[in-house]
C-alpha positions in Angstrom: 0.0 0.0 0.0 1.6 3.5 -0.9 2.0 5.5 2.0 2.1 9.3 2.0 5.5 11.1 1.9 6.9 12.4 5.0 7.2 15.8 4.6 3.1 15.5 4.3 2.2 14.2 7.5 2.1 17.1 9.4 -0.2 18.7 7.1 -2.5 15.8 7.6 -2.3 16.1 11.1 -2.8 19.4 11.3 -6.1 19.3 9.3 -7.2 16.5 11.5 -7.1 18.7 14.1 -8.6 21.7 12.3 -11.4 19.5 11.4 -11.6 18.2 14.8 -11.6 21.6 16.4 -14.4 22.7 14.1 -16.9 19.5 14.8 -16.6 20.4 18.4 -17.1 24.2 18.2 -20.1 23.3 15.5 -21.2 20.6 18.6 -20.8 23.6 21.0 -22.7 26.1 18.9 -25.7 23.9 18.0 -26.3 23.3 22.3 -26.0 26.9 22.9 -28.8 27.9 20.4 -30.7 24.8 21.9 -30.4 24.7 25.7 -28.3 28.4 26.5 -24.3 28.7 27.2 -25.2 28.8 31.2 -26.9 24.6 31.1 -24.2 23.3 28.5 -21.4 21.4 30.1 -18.1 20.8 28.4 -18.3 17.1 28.7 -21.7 17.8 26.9 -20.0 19.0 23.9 -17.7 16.0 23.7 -21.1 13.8 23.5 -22.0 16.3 20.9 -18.8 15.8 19.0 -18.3 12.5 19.5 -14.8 13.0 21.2 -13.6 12.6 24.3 -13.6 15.1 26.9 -10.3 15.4 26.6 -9.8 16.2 23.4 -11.8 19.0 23.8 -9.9 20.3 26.8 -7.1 19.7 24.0 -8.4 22.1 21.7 -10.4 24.5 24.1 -9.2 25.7 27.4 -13.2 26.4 28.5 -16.6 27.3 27.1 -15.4 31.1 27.2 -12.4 30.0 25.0 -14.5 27.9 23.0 -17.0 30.7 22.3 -15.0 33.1 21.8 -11.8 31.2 18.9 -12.9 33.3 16.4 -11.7 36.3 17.4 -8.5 34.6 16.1 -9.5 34.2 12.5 -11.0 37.8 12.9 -7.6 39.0 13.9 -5.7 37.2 10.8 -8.1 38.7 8.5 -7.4 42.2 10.1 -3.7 41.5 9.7 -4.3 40.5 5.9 -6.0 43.1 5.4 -3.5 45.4 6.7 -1.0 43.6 5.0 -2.9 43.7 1.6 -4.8 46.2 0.8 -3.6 49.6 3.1 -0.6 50.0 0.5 -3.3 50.1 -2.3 -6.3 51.9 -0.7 -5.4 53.5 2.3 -5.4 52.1 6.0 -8.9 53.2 7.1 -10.4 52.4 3.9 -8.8 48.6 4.5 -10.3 48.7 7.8 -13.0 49.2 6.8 -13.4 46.5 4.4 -12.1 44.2 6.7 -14.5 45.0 9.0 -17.6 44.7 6.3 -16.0 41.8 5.3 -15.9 40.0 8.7 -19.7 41.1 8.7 -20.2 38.8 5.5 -18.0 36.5 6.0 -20.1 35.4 9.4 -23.5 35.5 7.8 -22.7 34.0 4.1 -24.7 30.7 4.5 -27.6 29.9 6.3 -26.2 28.3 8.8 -23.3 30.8 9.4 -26.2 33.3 10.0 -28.1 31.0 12.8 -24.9 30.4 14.3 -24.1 34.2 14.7 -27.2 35.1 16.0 -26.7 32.6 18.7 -23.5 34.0 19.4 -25.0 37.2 19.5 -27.6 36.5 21.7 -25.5 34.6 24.4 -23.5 38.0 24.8 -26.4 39.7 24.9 -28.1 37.4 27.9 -24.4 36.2 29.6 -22.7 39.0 31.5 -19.8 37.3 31.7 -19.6 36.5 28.2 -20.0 40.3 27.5 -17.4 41.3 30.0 -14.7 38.6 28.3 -15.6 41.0 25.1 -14.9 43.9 26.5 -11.5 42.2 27.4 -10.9 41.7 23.7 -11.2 44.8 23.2 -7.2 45.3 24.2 -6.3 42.5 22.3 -7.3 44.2 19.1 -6.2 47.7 20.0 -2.6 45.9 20.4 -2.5 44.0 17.6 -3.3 47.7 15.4 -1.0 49.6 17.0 1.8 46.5 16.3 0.5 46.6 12.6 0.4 51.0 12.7 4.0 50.8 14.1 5.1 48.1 11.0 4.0 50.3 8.6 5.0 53.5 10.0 8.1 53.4 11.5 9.4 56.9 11.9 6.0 58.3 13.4 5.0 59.0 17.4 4.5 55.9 18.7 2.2 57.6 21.1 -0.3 58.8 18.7 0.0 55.0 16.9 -1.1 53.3 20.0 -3.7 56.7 20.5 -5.0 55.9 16.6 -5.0 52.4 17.4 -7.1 52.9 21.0 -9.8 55.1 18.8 -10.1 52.6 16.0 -10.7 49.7 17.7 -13.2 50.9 20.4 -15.0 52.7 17.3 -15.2 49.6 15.2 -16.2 47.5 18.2 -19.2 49.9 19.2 -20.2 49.2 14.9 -19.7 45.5 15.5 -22.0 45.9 19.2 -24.4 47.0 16.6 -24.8 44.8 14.4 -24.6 41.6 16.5 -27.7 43.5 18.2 -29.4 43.6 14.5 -29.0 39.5 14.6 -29.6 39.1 17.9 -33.0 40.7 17.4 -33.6 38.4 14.2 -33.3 40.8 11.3 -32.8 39.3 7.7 -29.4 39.3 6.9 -29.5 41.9 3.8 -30.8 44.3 6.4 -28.3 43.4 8.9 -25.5 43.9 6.2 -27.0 46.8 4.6 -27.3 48.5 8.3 -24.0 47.6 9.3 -22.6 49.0 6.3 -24.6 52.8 6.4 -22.9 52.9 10.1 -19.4 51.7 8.6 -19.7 54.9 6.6 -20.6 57.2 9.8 -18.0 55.5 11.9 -15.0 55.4 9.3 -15.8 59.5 8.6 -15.2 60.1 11.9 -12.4 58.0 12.4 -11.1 59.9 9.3 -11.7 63.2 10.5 -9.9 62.9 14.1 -7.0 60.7 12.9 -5.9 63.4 10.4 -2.6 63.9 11.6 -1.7 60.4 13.3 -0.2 58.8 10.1 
């Protein structure tokens, strides 16, 4: 029987595990929207998934962590777009598309909509959840001012971190928004179209005070 090459067996592995880390958080999600985040247990989610409860202790540290792993893949798109598209267009106007972009890119099927409205709704109805959030918050404002700083190198760092602080509480408060437009059940053209009007608003602003940062 031919075997598969060395060099390629990491890569299997790792989309094992990619593939394993997504049937649990889909296991997770679909209890959530069913029962509520609060009367889900962890070893609940490994019946889900049909793994064992370590393995998802593996994967995810705890529900919180397991609710909230996106914010990774929000943060490499943010990077990419950075990375990509500031040298062409500008680096608000790349924010700003990443940040419609994330917007789509959670609602494009069906069930990606379902599943953000449930994620929506459990920050909406779990303080604590909310609070980790707010956390976040940092997390992004640090990762812009690393990317600000990258690209310019002989301005204040002091009004990078500022510029960086503004941006992502402004684009926060525009994502608060329209998670409460799914949480309240709106189609998702309306969603989109809503987030997108306030996008404008927000970006204008952002645009106007950051004049002189970079």
């Amino acid at each position: 029987m031919a075997t598969e090459p060395a060099d390629r067996e990491p890569g299997l592995r790792e989309r094992k595990k990619q593939r394993t880390r997504e049937a649990i958080f889909e296991a997770a999600m679909a209890l959530f929207a069913d029962r509520g985040y609060d009367h889900v247990t962890m070893a609940e989610v490994a019946r889900a998934a049909d793994v064992a409860p370590a393995t998802v202790f593996t994967h995810y540290a705890s529900k919180e962590d397991l609710v909230y792993t996106l914010r990774l893949e929000v943060n490499d798109r943010l990077r990419t777009a950075m990375d990509e598209r500031a040298d062409q267009i500008g680096v608000l106007p790349a924010l700003k598309e990443w940040l419609l972009g994330t917007h789509a890119y959670f609602t494009e099927t069906p069930e990606a909509v379902e599943r953000s409205r449930t994620f929506s709704r459990m920050l909406n109805d779990n303080p604590t959840l909310w609070s980790r959030s707010v956390g976040f918050l940092h997390e992004r404002q640090m990762l812009l001012a690393e990317l600000l700083m990258e690209r310019f190198p002989d301005a204040d760092p002091l009004l990078l971190e500022a510029a960086a602080s503004q941006i992502a509480a402004a684009t926060q408060t525009a994502v608060r928004y329209y998670q409460r437009d799914l949480a309240a059940g709106m189609a998702r053209d309306e969603v989109l179209a809503r987030a997108s009007e306030r996008a404008d608003r927000v970006f204008e602003q952002l645009e106007r005070g950051l004049a002189d940062a970079f």
